[in-house]
N, C-alpha and C positions, 0 to 999 in steps of 0.2 A: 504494500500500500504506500504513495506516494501522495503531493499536494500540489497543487498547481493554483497559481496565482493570478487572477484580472482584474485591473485595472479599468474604469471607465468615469471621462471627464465630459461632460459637453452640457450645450442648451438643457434647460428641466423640461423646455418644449420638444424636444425630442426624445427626450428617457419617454416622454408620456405616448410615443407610437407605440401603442400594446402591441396592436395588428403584429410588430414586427420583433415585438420580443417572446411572442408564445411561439410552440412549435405549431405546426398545421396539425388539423385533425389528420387520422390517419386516412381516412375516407374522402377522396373530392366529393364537391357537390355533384347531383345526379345531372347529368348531361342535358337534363327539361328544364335546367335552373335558368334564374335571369344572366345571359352575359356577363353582367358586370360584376356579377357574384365569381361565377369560374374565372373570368380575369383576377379580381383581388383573391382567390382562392390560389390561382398559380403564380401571381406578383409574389404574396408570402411564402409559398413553398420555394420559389428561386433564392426568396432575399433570406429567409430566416436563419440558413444556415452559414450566410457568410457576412452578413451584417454586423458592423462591431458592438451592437446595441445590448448590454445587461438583458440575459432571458429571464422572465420573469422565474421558473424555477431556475435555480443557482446551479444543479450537476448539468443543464444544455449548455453550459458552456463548453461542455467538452467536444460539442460537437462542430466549435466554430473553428475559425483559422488558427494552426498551430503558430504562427504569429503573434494571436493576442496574447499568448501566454506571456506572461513576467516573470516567471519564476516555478521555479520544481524544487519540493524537499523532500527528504526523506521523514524526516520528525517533524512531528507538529511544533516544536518549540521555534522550527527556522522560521517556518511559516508564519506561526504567529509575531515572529522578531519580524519578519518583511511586512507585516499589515500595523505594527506599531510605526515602525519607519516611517509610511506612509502617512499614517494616521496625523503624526510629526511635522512631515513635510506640509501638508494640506493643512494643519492646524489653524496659522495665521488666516484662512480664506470662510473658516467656517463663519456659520453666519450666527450661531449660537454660541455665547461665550460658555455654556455648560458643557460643551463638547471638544470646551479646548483646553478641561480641566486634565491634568498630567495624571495624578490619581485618578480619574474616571478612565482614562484611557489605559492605564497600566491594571486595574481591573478586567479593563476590555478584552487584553490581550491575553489575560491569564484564564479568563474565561474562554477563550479560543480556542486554545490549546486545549482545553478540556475536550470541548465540542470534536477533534479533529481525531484527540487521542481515541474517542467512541466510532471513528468512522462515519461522522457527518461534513457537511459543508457548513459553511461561514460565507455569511452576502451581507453586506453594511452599507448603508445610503446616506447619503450626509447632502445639506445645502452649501453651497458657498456664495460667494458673491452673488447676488440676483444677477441674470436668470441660470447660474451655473449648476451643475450637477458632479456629484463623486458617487462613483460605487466603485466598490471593494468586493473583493470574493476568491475564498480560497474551498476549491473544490477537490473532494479526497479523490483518487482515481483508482483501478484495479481493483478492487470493481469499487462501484462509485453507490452504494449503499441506499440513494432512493431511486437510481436508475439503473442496476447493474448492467445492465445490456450496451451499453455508449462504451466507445473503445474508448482508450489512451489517445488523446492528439498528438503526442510523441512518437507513438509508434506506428 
């Protein structure tokens, strides 16, 4: 079992394109549907899976470009040291000063470690500046515990 890390910064008006952060059903619409339903039904199936957009569950990440990865660990301790860094790094941009408390964030990350050592994911969303957006997400891979079926994007 391994950890993989993504990052993602942009507009909050674009985090908020669901359409583009769920997977498709696995079912297209029935061929008698309106057009514009099967067009936005195969717009998402092309884009979902290469779009840099936060899935709304946190193990689809592993189905995106082995690009977005940040990072790979073996122990959750690295993992969660690469989401405190960050945490850090971003800190000065959050928009809540309760989020930029060092003890709440060193809480955070010991709480993570917890979460990673049971074979779950970690997904965290933060505001920063208006209109920006951070999410964070460290997802366990081999096998990935609420999708085991998603390969490694490593391999």
């Amino acid at each position: 079992m391994h950890h993989h890390g993504y990052l993602w910064t942009g507009s909050k008006q674009r985090f908020d394109e669901e359409a583009l952060r769920r997977p498709p059903h696995p079912d297209p619409p029935p061929a008698s549907s309106k057009p514009e339903l099967i067009h936005r039904y195969r717009e998402v199936a092309a884009e979902f899976p290469v779009v840099d957009l936060p899935p709304l569950e946190t193990a689809y990440w592993l189905i995106k470009p082995r690009t977005l990865v940040r990072g790979t660990w073996d122990e959750p301790k690295e993992a969660a040291a690469w989401l405190g860094e960050r945490l850090d790094e971003y800190a000065p941009r959050f928009t809540s000063e309760a989020e930029r408390d060092t003890a709440r964030v060193a809480r955070l990350v010991n709480s993570v470690v917890e979460r990673l050592g049971c074979g779950g994911d970690v997904s965290l969303g933060l505001y920063l500046e208006r209109p920006s957006y951070l999410s964070l997400a460290l997802v366990t891979c081999s096998p990935n515990r609420a999708v085991p079926e998603l390969a490694c994007p490593l391999r």
